[in-house]
Backbone as XML, in Angstrom:
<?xml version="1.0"?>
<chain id="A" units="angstrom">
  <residue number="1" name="UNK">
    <atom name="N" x="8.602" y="-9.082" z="-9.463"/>
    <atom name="CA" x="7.410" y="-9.583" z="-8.823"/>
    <atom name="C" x="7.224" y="-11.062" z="-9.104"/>
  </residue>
  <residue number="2" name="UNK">
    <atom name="N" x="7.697" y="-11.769" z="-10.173"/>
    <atom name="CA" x="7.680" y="-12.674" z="-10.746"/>
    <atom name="C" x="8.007" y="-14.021" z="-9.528"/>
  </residue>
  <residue number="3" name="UNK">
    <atom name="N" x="9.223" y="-13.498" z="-8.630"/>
    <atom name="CA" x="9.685" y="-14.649" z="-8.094"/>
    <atom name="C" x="8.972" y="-14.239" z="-6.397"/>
  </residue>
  <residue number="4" name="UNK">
    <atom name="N" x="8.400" y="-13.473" z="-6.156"/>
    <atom name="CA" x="7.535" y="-13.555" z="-4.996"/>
    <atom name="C" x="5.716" y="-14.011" z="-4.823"/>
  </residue>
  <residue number="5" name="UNK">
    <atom name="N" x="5.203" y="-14.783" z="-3.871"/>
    <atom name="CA" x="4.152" y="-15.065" z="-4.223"/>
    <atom name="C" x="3.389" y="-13.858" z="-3.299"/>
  </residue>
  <residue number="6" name="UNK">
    <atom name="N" x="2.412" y="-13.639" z="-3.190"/>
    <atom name="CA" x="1.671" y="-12.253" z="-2.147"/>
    <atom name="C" x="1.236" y="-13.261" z="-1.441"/>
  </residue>
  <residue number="7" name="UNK">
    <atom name="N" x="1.444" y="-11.980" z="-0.008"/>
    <atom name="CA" x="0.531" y="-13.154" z="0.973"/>
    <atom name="C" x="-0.405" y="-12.262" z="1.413"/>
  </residue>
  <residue number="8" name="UNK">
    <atom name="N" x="-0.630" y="-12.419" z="2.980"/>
    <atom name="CA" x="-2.100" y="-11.953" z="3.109"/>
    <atom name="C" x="-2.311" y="-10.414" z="3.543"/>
  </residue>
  <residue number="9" name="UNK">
    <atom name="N" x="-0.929" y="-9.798" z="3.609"/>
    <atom name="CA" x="-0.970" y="-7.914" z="3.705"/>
    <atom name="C" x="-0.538" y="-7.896" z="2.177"/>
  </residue>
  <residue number="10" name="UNK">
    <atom name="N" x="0.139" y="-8.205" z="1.359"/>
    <atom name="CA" x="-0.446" y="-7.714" z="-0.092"/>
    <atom name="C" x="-1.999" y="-7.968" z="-0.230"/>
  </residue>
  <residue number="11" name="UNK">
    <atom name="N" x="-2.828" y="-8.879" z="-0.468"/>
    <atom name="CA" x="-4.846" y="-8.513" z="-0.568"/>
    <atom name="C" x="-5.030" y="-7.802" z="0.004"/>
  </residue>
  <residue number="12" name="UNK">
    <atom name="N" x="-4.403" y="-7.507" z="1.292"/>
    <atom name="CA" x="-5.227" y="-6.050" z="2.486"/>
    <atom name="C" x="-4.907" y="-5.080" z="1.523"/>
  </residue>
  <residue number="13" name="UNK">
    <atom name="N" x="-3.414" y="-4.707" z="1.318"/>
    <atom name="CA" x="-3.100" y="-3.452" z="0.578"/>
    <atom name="C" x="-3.856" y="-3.033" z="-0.810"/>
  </residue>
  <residue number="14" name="UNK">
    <atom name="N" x="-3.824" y="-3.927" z="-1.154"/>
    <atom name="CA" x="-4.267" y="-3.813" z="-2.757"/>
    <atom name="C" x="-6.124" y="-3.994" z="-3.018"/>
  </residue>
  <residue number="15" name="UNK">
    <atom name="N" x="-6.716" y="-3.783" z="-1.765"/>
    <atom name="CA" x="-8.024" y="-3.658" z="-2.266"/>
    <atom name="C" x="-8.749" y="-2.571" z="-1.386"/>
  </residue>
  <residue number="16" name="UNK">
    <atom name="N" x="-9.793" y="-1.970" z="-1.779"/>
    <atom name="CA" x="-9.998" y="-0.697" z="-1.667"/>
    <atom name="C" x="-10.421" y="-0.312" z="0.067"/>
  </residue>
  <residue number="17" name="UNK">
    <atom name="N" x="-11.018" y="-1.621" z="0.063"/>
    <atom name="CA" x="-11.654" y="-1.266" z="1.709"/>
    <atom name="C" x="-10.877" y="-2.302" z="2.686"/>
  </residue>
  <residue number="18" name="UNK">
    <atom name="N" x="-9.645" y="-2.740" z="2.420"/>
    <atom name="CA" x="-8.828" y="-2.955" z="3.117"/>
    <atom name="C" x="-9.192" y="-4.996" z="3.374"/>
  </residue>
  <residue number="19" name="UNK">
    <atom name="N" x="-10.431" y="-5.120" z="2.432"/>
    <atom name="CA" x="-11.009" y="-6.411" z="3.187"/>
    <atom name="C" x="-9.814" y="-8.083" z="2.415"/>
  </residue>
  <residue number="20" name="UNK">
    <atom name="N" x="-9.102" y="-7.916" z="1.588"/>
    <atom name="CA" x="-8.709" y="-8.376" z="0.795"/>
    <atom name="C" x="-9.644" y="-9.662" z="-0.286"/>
  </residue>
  <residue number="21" name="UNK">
    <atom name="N" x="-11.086" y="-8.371" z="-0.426"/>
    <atom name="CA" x="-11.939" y="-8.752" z="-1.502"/>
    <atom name="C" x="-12.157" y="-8.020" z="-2.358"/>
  </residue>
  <residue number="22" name="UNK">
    <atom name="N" x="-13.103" y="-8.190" z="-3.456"/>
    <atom name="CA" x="-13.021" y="-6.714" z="-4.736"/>
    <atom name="C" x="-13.648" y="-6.119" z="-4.330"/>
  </residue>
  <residue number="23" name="UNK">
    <atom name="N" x="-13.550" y="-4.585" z="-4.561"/>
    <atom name="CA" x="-12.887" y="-4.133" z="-5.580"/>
    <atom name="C" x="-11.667" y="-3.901" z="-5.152"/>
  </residue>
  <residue number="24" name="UNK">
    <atom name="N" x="-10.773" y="-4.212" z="-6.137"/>
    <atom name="CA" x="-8.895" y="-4.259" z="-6.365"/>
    <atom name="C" x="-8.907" y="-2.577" z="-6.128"/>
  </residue>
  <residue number="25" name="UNK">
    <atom name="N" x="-7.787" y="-2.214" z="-5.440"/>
    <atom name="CA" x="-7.136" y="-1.089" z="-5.348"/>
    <atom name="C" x="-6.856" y="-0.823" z="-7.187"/>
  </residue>
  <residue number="26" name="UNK">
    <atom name="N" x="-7.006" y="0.682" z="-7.581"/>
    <atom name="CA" x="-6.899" y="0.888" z="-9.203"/>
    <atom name="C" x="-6.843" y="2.711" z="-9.128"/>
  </residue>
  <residue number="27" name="UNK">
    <atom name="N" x="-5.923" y="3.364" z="-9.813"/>
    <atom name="CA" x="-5.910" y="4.694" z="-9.962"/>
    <atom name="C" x="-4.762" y="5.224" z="-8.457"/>
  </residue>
  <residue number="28" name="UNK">
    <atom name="N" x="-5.449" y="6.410" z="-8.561"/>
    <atom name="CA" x="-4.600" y="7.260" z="-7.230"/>
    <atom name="C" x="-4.729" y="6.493" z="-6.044"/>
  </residue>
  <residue number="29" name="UNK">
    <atom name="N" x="-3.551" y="6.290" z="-6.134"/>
    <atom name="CA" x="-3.274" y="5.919" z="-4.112"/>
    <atom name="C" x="-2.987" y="6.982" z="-2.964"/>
  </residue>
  <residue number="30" name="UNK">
    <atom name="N" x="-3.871" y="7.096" z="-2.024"/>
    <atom name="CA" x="-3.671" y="8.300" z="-1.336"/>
    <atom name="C" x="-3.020" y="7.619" z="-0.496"/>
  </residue>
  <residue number="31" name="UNK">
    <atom name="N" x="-2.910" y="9.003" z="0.521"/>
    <atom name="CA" x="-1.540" y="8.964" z="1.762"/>
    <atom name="C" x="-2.850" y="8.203" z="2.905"/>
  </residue>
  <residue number="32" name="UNK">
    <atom name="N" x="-3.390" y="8.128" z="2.617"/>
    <atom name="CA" x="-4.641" y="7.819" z="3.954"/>
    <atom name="C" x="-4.841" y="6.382" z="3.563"/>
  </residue>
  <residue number="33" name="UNK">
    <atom name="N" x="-4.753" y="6.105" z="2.474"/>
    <atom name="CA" x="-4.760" y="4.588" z="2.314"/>
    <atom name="C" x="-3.238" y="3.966" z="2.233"/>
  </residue>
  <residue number="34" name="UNK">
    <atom name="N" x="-2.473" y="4.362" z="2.480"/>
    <atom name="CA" x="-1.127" y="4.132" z="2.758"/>
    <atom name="C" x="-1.130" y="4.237" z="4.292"/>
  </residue>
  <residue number="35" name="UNK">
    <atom name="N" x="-1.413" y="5.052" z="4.915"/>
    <atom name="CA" x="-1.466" y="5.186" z="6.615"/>
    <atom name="C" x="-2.242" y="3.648" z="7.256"/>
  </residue>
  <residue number="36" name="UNK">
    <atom name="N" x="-3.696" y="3.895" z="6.807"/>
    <atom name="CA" x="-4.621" y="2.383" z="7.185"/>
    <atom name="C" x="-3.793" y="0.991" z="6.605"/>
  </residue>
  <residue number="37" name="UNK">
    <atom name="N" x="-3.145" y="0.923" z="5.611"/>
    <atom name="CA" x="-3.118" y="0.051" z="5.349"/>
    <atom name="C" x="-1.808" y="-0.508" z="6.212"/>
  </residue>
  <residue number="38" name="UNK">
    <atom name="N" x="-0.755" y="0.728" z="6.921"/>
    <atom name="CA" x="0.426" y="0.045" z="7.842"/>
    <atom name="C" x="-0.221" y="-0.293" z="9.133"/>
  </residue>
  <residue number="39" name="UNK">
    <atom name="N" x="-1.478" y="0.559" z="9.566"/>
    <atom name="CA" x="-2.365" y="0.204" z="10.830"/>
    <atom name="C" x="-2.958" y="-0.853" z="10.411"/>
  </residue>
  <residue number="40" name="UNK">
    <atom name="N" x="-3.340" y="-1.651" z="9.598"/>
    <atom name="CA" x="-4.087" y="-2.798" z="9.538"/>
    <atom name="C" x="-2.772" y="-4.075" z="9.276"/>
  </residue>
  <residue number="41" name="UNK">
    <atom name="N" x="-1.722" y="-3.818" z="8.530"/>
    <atom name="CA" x="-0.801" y="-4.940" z="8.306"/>
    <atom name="C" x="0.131" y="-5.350" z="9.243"/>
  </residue>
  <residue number="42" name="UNK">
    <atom name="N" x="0.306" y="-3.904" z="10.350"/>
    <atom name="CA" x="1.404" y="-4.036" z="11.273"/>
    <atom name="C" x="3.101" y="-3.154" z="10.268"/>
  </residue>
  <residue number="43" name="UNK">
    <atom name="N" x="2.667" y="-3.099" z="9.450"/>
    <atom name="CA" x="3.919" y="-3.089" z="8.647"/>
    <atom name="C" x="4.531" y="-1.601" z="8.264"/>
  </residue>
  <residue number="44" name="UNK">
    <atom name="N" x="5.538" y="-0.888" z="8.475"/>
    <atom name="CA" x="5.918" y="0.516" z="8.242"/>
    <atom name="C" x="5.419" y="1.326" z="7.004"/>
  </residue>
  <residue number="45" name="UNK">
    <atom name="N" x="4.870" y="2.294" z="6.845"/>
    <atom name="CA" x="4.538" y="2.757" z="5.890"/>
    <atom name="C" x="5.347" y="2.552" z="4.487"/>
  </residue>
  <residue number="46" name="UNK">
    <atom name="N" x="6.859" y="3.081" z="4.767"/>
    <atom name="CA" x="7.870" y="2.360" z="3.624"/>
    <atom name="C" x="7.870" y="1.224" z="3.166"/>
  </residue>
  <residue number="47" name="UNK">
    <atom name="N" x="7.250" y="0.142" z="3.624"/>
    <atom name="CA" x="7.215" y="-1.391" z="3.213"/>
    <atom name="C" x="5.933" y="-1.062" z="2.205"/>
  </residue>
  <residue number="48" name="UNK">
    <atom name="N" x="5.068" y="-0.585" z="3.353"/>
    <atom name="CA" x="3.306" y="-0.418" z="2.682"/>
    <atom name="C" x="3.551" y="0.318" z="1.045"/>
  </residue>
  <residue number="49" name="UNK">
    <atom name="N" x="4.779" y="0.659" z="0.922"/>
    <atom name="CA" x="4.633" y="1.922" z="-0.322"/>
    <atom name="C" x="5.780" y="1.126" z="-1.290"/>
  </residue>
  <residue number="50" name="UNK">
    <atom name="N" x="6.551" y="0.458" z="-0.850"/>
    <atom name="CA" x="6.932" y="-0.875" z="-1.915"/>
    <atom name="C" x="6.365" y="-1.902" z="-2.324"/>
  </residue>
  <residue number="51" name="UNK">
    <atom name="N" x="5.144" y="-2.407" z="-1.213"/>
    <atom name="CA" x="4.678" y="-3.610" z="-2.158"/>
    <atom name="C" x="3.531" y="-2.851" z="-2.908"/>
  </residue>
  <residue number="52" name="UNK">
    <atom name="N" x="3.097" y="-1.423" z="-2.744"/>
    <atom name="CA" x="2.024" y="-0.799" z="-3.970"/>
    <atom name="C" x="3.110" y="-0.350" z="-4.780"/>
  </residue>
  <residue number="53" name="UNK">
    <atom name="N" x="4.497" y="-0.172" z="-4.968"/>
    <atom name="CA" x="5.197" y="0.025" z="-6.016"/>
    <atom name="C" x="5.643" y="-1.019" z="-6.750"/>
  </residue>
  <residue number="54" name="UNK">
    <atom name="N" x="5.890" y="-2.310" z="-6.149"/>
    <atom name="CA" x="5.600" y="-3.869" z="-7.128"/>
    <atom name="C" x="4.683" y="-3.691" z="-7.826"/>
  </residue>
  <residue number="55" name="UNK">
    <atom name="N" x="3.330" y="-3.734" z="-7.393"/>
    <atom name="CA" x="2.163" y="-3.939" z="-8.270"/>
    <atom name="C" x="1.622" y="-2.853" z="-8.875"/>
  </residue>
  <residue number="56" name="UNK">
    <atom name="N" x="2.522" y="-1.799" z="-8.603"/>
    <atom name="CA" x="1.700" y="-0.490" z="-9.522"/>
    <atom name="C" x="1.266" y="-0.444" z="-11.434"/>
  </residue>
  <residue number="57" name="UNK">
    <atom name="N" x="2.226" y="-1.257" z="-11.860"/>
    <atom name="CA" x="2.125" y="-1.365" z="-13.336"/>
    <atom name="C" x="1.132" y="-2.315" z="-13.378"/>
  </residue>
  <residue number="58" name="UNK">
    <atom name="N" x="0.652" y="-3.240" z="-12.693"/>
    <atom name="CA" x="-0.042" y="-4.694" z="-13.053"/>
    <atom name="C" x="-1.641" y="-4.057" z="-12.471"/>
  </residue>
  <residue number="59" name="UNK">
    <atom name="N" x="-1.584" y="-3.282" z="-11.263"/>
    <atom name="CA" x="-3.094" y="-2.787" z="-11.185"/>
    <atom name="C" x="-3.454" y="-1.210" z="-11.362"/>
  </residue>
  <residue number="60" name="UNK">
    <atom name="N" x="-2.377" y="-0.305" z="-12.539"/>
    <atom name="CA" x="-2.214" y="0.222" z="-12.486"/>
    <atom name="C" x="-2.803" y="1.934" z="-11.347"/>
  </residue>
  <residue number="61" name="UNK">
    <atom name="N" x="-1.966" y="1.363" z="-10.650"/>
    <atom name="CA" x="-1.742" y="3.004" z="-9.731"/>
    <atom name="C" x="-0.805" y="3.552" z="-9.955"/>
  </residue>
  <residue number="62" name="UNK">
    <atom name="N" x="-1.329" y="4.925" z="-9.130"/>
    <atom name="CA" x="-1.091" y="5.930" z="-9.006"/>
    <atom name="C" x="-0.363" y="6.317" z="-7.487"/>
  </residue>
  <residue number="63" name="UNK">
    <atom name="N" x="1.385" y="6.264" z="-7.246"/>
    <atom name="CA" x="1.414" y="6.290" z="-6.238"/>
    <atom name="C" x="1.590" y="7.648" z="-5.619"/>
  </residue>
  <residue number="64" name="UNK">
    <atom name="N" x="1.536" y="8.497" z="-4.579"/>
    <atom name="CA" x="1.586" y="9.917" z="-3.899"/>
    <atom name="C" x="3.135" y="9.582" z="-3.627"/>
  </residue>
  <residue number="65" name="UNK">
    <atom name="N" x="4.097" y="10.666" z="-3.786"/>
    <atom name="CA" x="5.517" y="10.815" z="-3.679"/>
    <atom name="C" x="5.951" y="10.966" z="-1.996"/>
  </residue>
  <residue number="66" name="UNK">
    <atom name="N" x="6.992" y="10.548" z="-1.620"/>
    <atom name="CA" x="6.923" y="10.110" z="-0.862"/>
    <atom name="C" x="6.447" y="11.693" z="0.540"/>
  </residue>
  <residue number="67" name="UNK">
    <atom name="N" x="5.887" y="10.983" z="1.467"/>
    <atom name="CA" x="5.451" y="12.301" z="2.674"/>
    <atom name="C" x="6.337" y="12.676" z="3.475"/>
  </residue>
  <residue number="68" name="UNK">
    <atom name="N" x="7.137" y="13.991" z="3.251"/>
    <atom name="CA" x="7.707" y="14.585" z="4.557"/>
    <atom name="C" x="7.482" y="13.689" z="5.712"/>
  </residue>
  <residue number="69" name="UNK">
    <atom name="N" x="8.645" y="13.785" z="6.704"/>
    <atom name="CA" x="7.822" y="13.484" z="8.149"/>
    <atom name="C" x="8.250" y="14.488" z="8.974"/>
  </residue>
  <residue number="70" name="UNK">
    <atom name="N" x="7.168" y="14.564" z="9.676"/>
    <atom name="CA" x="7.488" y="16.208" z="10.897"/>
    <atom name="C" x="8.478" y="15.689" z="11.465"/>
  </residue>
  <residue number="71" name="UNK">
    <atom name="N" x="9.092" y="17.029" z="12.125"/>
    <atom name="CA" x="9.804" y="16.506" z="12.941"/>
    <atom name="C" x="8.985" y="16.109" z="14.601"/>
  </residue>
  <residue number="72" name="UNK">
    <atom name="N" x="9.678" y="14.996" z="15.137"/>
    <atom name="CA" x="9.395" y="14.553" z="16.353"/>
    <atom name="C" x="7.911" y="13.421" z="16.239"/>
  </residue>
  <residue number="73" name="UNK">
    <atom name="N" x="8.089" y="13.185" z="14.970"/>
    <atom name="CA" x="7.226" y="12.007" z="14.619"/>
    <atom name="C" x="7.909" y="10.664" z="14.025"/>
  </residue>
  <residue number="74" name="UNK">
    <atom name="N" x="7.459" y="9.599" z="14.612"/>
    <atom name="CA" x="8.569" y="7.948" z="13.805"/>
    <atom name="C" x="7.342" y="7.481" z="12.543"/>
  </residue>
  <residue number="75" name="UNK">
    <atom name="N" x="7.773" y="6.855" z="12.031"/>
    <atom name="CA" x="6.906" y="5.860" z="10.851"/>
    <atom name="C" x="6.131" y="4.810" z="11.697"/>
  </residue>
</chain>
């Protein structure tokens, strides 16, 4: 994490109501705040669930393992 700086979909991700103001995302990360947060960044859920796995030790979360996908559904 050291050699990347966050830009402005890491604050979306990492705070609770998506506004990238406090309160900081902290504890269990659900699958529903993993869903909003690829609808608000543009960005695939798998991206959305690596940059909360960068920062999981530093704001400590809790991440949900990864979700089945049905079949005849894309990311």
């Amino acid at each position: 994490m050291a050699d990347r700086v966050p830009d402005w979909q890491d604050l979306i991700i990492l705070t609770e109501q998506l506004t990238g103001r406090a309160p900081a995302l902290a504890g269990a990360v659900s699958e529903d705040h993993i869903t909003l947060c690829a609808e608000e960044t543009d960005l695939p859920e798998s991206q959305v669930r690596e940059r909360l796995a960068r920062y999981a030790a530093l704001f400590s979360l809790e991440l949900p393992t990864e979700a089945p996908h049905l079949e005849g559904t894309a990311e």
